[in-house]
matplotlib code that plots the C-alpha trace (Angstrom):
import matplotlib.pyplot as plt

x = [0.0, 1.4, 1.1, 0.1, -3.4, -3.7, -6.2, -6.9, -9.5, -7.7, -11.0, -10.0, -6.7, -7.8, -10.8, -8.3, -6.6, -10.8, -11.4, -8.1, -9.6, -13.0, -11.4, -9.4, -13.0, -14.6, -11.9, -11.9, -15.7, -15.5, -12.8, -14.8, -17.7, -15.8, -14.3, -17.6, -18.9, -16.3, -13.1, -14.2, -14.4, -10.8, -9.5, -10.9, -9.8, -6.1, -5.5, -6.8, -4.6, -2.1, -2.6, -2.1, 1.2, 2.4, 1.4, 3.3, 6.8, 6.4, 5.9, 8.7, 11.2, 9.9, 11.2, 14.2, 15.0, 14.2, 16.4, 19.0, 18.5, 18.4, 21.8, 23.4, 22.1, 23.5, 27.2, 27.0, 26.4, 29.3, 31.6, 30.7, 31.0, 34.1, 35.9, 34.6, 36.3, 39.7, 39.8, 38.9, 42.0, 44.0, 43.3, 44.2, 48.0, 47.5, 47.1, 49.0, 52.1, 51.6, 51.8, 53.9, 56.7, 58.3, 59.0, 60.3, 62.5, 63.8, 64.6, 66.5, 68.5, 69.4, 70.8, 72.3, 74.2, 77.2, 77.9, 78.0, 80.1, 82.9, 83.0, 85.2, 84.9, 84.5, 81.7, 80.0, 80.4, 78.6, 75.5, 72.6, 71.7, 69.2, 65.8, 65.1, 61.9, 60.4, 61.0, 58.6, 56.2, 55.5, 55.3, 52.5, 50.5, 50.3]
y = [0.0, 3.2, 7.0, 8.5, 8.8, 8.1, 10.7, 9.3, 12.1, 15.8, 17.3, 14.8, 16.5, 20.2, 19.0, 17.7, 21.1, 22.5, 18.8, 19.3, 22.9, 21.5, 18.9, 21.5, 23.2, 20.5, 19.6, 22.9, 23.0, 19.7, 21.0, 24.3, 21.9, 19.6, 22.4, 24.0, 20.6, 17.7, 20.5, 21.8, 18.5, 17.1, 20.5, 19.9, 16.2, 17.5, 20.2, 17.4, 15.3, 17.6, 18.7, 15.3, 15.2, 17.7, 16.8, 13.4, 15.7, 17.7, 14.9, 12.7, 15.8, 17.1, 13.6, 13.3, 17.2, 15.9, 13.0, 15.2, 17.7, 14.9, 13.2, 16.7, 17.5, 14.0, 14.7, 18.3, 16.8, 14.0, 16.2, 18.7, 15.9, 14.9, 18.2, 18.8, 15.5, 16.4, 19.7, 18.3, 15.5, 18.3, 20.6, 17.4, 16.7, 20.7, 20.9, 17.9, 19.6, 22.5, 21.0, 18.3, 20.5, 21.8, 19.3, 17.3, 20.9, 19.7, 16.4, 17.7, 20.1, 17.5, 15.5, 17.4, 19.1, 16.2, 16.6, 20.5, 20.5, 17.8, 20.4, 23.3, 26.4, 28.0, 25.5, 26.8, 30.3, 29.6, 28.5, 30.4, 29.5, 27.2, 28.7, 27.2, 25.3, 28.0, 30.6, 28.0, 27.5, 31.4, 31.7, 29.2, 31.0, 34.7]
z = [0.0, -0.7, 0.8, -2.3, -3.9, -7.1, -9.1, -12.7, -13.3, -13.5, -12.0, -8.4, -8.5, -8.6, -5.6, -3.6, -2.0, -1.4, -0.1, 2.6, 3.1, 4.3, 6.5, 8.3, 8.9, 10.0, 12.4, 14.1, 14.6, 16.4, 18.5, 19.5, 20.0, 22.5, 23.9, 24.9, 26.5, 26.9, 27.7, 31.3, 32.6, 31.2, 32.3, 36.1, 36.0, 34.8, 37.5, 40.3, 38.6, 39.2, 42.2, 43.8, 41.9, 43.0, 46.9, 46.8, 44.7, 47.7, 50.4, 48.9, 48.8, 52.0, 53.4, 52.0, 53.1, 57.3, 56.5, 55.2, 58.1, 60.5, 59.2, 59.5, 62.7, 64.2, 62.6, 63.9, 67.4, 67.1, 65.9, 69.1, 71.2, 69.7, 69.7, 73.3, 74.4, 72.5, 74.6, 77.7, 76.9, 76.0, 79.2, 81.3, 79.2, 80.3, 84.0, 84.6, 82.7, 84.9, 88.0, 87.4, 85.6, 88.5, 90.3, 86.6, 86.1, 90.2, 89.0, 86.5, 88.6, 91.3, 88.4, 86.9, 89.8, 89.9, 86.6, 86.9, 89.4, 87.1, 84.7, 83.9, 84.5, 81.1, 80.9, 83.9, 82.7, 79.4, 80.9, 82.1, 85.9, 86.3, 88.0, 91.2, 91.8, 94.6, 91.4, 89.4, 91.1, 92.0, 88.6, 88.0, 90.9, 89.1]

ax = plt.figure().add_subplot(projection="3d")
ax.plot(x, y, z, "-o")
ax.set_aspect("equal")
plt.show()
């Protein structure tokens, strides 16, 4: 079967655009008939159509947005409680330093002392004197 019509009589041929013409006519009046009856109704059932879309779009995204939120808010508050136990460590290593360091900085001096005393002169010399603990540990109390 083929797409073209075949027009044996010339007269068919010249019909043919007036016969497309009336086709095109008829074809809108339907339309503006089903428009003015059938077309309110399809309208109607397309916006509540519509409408119910868009309700579940908005109750699927609206979920996935708490889940979101909720995931965030949960790292936000491990990572508080994380950072607020690293400071906590650190202020420990802190206060223990402080008042363990003088009496580490004693050790040291009482030592030391031997091998200061073995030593030359000139060495001696060179050096800065060593604070005493007492000095420390007024220090720490400012």
């Amino acid at each position: 079967m083929s797409n073209t019509i075949r027009y044996d009589n010339p007269a068919a041929v010249l019909a043919a655009p007036r016969q497309i013409w009336l086709a095109t006519l008829g074809a809108v009046a339907m339309t503006r008939e089903w428009a003015e009856k059938e077309a309110g109704t399809l309208f109607r059932s397309l916006v509540k159509e519509g409408s119910a879309a868009e309700t579940n779009a908005m109750r699927y995204i609206g979920n996935r947005v708490d889940t979101s939120v909720k995931a965030a808010n949960a790292f936000a508050r491990e990572t508080r409680r994380s950072i607020d136990a690293s400071v906590a460590s650190l202020a420990r290593v802190a206060s223990r330093l402080r008042t363990r360091l003088p009496s580490v900085r004693a050790r040291i001096d009482v030592d030391s002392a031997p091998a200061r005393k073995s030593a030359g002169k000139a060495v001696r010399r060179a050096k800065k004197p060593v604070r005493t603990v007492r000095a420390v540990k007024s220090r720490a109390k400012r």
